[in-house]
C-alpha positions in Angstrom: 37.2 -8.5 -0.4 37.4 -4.7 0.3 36.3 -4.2 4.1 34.9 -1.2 3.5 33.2 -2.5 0.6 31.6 -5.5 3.2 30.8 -3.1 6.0 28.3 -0.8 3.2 26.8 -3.4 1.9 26.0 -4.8 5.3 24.7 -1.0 6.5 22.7 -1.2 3.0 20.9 -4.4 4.1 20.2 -3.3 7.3 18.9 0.2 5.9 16.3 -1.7 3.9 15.6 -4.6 6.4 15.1 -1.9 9.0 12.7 0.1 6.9 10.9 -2.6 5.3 9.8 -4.5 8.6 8.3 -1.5 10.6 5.5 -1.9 8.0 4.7 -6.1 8.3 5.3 -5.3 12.2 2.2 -3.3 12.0 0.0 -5.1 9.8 0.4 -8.7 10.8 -1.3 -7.8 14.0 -3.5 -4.8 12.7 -5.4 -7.4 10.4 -6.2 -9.2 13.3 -7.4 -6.3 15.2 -9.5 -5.6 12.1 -10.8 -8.9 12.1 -12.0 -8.5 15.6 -13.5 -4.8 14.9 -15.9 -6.8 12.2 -16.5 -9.6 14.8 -18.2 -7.2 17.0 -20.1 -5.1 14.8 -21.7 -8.0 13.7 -22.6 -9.3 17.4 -23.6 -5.9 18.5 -24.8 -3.7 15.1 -23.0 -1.2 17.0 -22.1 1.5 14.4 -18.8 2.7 16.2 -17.0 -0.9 15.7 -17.9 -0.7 11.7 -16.2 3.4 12.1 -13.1 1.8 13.7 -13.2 -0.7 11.0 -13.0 1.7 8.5 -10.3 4.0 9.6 -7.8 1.4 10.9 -8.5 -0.1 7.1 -7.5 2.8 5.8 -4.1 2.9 7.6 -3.6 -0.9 7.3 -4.0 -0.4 3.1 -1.0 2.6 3.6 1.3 0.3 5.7 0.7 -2.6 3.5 1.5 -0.6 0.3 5.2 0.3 1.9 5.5 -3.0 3.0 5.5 -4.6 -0.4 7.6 -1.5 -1.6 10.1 -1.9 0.8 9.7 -5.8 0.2 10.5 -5.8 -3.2 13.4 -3.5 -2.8 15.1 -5.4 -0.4 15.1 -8.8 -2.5 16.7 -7.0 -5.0 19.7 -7.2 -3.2 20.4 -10.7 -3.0 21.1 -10.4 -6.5 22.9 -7.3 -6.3 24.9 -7.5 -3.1 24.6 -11.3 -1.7 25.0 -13.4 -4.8 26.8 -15.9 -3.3 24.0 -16.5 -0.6 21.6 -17.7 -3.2 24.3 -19.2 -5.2 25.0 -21.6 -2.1 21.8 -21.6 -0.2 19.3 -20.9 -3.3 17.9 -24.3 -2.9 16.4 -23.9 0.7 16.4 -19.8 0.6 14.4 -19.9 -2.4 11.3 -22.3 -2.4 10.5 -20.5 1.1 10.7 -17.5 -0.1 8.5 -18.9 -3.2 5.8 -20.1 -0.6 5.7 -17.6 0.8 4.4 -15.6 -2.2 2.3 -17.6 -2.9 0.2 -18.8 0.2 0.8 -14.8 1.5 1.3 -12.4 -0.7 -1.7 -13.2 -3.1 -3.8 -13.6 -0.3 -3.4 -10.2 1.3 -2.8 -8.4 -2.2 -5.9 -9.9 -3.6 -8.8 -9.9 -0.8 -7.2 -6.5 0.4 -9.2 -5.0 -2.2 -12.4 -6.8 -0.8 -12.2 -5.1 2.4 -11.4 -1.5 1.0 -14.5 -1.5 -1.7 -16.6 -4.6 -1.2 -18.6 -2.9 1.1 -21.9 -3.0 -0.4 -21.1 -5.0 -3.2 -20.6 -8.0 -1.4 -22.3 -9.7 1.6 -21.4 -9.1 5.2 -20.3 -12.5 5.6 -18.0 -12.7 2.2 -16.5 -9.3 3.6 -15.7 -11.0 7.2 -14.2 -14.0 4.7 -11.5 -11.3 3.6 -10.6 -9.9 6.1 -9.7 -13.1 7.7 -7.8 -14.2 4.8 -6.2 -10.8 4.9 -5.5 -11.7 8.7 -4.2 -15.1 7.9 -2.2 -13.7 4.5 0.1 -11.6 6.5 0.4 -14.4 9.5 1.7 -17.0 7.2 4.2 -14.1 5.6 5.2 -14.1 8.7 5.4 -17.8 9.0 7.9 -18.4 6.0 10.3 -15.4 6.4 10.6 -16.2 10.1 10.9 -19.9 9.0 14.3 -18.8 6.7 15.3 -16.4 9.0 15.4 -19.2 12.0 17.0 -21.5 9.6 19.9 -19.1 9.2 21.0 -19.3 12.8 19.9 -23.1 13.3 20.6 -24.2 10.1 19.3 -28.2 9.9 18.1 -30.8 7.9 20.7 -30.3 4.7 23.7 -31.4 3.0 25.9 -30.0 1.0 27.2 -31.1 -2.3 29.8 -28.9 -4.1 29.4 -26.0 -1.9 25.9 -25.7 -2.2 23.0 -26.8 0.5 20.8 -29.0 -0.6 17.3 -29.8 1.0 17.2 -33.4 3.6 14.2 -33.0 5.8 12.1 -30.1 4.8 9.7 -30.7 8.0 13.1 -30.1 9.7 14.2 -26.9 8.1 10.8 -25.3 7.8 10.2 -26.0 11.9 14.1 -25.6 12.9 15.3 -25.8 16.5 14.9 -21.8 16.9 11.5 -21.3 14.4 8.9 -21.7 17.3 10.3 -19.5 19.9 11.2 -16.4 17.0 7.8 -16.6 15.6 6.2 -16.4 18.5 8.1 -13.8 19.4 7.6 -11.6 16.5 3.9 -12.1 16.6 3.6 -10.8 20.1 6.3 -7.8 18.5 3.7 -7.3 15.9 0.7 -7.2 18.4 2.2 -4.8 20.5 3.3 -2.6 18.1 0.2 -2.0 17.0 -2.0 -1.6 20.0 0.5 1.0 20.8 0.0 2.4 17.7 -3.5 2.3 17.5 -4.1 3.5 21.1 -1.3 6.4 20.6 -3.7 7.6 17.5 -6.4 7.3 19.5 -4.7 9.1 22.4 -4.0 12.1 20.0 -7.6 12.5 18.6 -8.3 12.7 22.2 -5.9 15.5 23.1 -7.7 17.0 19.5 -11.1 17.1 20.1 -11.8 14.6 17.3 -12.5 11.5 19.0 -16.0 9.7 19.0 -17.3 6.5 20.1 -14.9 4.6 17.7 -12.2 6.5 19.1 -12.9 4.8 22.3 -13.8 1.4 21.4 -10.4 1.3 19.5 -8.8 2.7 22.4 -9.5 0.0 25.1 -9.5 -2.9 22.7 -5.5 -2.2 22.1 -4.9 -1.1 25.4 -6.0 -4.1 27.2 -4.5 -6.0 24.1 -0.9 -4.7 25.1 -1.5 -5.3 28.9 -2.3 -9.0 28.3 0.4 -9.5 25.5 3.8 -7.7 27.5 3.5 -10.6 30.2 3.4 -13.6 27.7 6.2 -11.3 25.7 7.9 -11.5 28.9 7.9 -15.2 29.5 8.4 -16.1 25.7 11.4 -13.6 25.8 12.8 -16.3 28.6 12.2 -19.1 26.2 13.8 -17.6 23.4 16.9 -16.9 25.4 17.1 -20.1 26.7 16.9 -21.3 23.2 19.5 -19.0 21.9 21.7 -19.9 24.9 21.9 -23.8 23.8 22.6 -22.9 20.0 23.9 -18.9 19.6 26.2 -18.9 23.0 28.1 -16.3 21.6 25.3 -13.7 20.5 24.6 -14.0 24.8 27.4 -13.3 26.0 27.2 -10.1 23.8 23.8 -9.1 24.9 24.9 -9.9 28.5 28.3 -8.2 28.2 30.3 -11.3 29.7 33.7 -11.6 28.9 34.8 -14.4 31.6 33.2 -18.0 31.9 31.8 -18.7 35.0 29.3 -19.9 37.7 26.9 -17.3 39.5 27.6 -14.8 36.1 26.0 -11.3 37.2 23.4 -9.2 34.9 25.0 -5.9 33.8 22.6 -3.3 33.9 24.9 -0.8 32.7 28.4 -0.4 31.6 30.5 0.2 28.3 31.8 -2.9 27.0 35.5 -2.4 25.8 36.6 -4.9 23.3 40.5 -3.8 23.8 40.6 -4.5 27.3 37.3 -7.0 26.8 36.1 -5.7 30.2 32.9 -3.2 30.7 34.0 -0.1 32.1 31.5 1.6 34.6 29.7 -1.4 35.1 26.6 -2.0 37.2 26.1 -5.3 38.4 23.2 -7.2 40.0 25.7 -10.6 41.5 24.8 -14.0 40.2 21.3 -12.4 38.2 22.4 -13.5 34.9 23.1 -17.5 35.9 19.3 -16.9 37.5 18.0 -15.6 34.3 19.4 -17.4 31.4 20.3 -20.9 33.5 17.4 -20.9 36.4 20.3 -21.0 38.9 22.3 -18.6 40.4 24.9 -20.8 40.5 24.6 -21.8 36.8 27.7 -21.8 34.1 27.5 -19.3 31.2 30.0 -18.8 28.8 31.7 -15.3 27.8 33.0 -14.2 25.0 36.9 -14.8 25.5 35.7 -19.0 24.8 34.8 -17.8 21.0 37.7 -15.2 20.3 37.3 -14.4 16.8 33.9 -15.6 16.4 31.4 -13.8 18.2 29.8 -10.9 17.2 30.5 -7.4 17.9 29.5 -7.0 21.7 28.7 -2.8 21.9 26.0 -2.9 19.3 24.2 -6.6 20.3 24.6 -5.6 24.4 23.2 -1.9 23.9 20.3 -2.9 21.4 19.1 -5.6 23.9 18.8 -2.9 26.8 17.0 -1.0 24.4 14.7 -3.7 23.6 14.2 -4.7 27.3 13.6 -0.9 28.6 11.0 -0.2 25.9 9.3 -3.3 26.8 9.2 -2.7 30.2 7.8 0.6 29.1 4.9 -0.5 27.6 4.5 -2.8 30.4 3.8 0.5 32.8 2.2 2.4 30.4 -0.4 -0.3 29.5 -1.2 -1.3 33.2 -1.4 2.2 34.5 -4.1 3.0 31.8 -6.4 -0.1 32.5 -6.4 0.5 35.8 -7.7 3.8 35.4 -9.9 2.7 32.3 -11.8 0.9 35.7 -13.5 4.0 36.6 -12.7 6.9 34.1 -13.5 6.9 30.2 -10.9 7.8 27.3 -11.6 10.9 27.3 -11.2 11.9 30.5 -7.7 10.2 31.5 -5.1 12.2 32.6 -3.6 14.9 29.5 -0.1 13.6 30.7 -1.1 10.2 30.3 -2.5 10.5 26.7 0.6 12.7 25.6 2.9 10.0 26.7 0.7 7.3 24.7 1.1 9.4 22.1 4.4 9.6 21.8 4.7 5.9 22.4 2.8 5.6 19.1 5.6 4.1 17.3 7.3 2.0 21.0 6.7 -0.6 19.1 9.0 0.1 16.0 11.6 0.9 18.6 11.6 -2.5 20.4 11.2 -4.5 17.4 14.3 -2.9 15.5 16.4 -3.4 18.5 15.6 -6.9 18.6 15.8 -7.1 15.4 19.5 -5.8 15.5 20.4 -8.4 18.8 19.6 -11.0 16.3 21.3 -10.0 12.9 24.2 -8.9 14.7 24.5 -11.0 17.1 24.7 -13.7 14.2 27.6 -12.1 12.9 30.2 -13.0 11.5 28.3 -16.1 10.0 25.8 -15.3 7.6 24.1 -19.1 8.4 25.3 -19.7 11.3 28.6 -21.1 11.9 28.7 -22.6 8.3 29.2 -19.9 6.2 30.4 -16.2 7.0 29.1 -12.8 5.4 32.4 -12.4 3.3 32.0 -15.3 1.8 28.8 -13.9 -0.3 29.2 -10.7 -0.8 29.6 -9.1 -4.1 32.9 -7.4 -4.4 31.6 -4.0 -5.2 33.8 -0.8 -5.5 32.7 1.1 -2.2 32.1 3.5 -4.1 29.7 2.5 -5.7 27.9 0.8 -2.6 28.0 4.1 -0.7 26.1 6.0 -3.7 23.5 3.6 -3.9 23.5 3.4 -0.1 22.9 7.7 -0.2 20.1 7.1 -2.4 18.2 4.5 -0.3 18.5 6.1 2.8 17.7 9.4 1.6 14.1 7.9 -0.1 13.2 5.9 3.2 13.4 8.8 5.2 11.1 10.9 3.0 8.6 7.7 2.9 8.7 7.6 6.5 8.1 11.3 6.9 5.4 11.1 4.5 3.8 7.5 5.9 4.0 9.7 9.5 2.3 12.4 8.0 -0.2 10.9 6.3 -1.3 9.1 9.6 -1.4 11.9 11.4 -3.6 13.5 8.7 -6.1 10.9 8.6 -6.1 10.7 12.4 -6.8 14.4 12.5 -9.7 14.5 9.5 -11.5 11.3 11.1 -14.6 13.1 13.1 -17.3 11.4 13.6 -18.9 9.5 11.0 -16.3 10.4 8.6 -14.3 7.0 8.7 -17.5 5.5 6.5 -17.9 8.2 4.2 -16.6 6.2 1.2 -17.5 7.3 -2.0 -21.5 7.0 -2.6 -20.3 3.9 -5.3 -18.8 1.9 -3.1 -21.7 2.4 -0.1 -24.3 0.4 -2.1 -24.7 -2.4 -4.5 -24.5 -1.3 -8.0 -27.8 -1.8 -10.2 -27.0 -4.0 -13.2 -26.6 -2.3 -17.0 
């Protein structure tokens, strides 16, 4: 097919996979923090953990309503532009996507609404139900798109029959050699993306003068959230790349920059990986780090990209995304640790104005490290759409690129006005939220309803 026509449509996807998961990044973890706002209201009849409730609802219901938007937009395209991925892989790709409609989407869509306006028309206890099946409804969304996704890069447990996969061991696709280290992974994503978010809104109705006790509690619940969840992000970043190593060598090599096979491999810190010369120019080098790192020996073997010449990715996009990833996480990692240690003896409200400007401009970190990781792995999958069984161009529709680029325009030019609008309406509602005014629901739905 055209070229140019294969490189839009592969932009186009990443245009809508890109805006569509900042939204599930947030609220996969955000229900949970929710769920844990409720928890303690109910142990302590404190009002400021039912305020927080309230607010970070509020926000959840906006970042769920994009996600499910951007959701629907994006599955589109496997009609549109991919036809041949569901003609060939339809029989796997779609029952998980089926499940997980229904055992996810319903769930959120349907007790969602409990938590907005079941507040005094339903008991305390049925409204701590929904928002744990809210909680659970985006986890297992999670589950079964992370489940596909894994499947795509360690593709087991099929056969295929006329050029079309067809189901063998479902236990084996559903919980495939890569599934357990990428889920956990993303979850830990999720969790940190929203306790910097949350404690980057709360930083800025500091700096505003419209915090309150809320404010607070919201504040150190996600801080010390991040500061526990970077280390085991840390270590379950090691386990993924171990995995990755034994069945992606390839996407590696391009996040490590390494060209040449061999023992004692250094870590590039820097550098500017030429694929003419396949050599990094202007590199930095820590000697035998990356053997220590990916093998557990500095004296450890790891592949480079000259042993899979025409089949591995392209390196400048997969090696600068995972520095990006890695320097963001690290951070956060600063950024939370410095703020609980002075949480020990100061209050919210009286840390450093440096300090709370910087969290607040961390208040999307998150979406930052989890697109570039993101990008490491999509890329870094290239050119094999699943992984070394079946290659982009060989599902793609063969659009004019013409007509890819116009609809292309059009996408990217709506996703940056939702995002402008979803940041502005955040920052709205962070602004307006004094005290008190995160309960101040309409009188309706603040007390049961007398019958007719």
């Amino acid at each position: 097919m055209d070229p140019t026509s294969l490189i839009l449509a592969r932009i186009q996807f990443a245009a809508n996979i890109s805006f569509h998961i900042l939204f599930p990044t947030i609220t996969i973890a955000l229900g949970w923090m929710l769920l844990f706002f409720r928890l303690r209201f109910r142990a302590t009849r404190d009002s400021k953990w039912e305020e927080a409730y309230y607010f970070w609802t509020k926000i959840f219901a906006l970042t769920f309503a994009l996600g499910v938007v951007s959701g629907i937009t994006m599955s589109f395209q496997f009609g549109t532009n991919w036809p041949g991925f569901m003609e060939k892989v339809g029989n796997i790709a779609g029952p998980l996507l089926g499940y997980e409609v229904l055992t996810a989407f319903f769930l959120e869509a349907t007790f969602l609404g409990v938590m907005l306006f079941g507040r005094g028309r339903v008991s305390e206890r049925m409204h701590l139900i929904a928002t744990f099946l809210v909680a659970f409804g985006t986890t297992m969304s999670a589950f079964w798109i992370l489940s596909l996704n894994s499947w795509m890069h360690t593709p087991v447990g099929y056969e295929i029959i006329n050029s079309r996969f067809h189901a063998t061991d479902w236990w084996a696709i559903v919980f495939n050699p890569s599934f357990p280290y990428r889920f956990a992974h993303m979850l830990l994503a999720s969790g940190l993306t929203m306790c910097f978010m949350v404690a980057g809104v709360s930083a800025w109705q500091i700096l505003k003068k419209v915090d309150s006790a809320a404010t607070h509690a919201a504040f150190k619940s996600a801080i010390v959230a991040a500061a526990v969840l970077i280390p085991i992000q840390i270590f379950m970043g090691d386990l993924h790349g171990l995995n990755t190593l034994k069945h992606q060598p390839a996407k590696v090599a391009a996040m490590e920059g390494l060209w040449e096979t061999e023992k004692g491999a250094p870590l590039v810190l820097f550098g500017i990986p030429d694929p003419v010369t396949r050599t990094n120019l202007y590199a930095i080098e820590i000697p035998k780090l990356a053997s220590l790192i990916l093998t557990h020996d500095p004296n450890g073997e790891v592949k480079g990209l000259n042993e899979f010449e025409g089949k591995h990715p392209p390196v400048g996009p997969v090696f600068w995304s995972f520095r990006v990833m890695v320097g963001t996480g690290m951070l956060m990692l600063a950024a939370s640790w410095l703020t609980v240690a002075l949480l020990r003896k100061r209050t919210p409200a009286t840390l450093p104005k440096p300090l709370l400007w910087g969290l607040s401009l961390m208040v999307f970190s998150g979406w930052i490290a989890t697109l570039a990781g993101w990008y490491v792995t999509e890329i870094g999958r290239q050119p094999y759409i699943v992984y070394g069984v079946i290659t982009v161009a060989e599902t793609a529709a063969k659009h004019a690129p013409a007509m890819i680029g116009l609809t292309l325009s059009v996408y990217l030019a709506l996703y940056a006005g939702l995002l402008i609008a979803y940041i502005l309406v955040v920052k709205r509602l962070a602004e307006k939220a004094t005290r008190g005014e995160a309960l101040s629901l309409p009188s309706s739905f603040n007390r049961a309803q007398p019958s007719a």
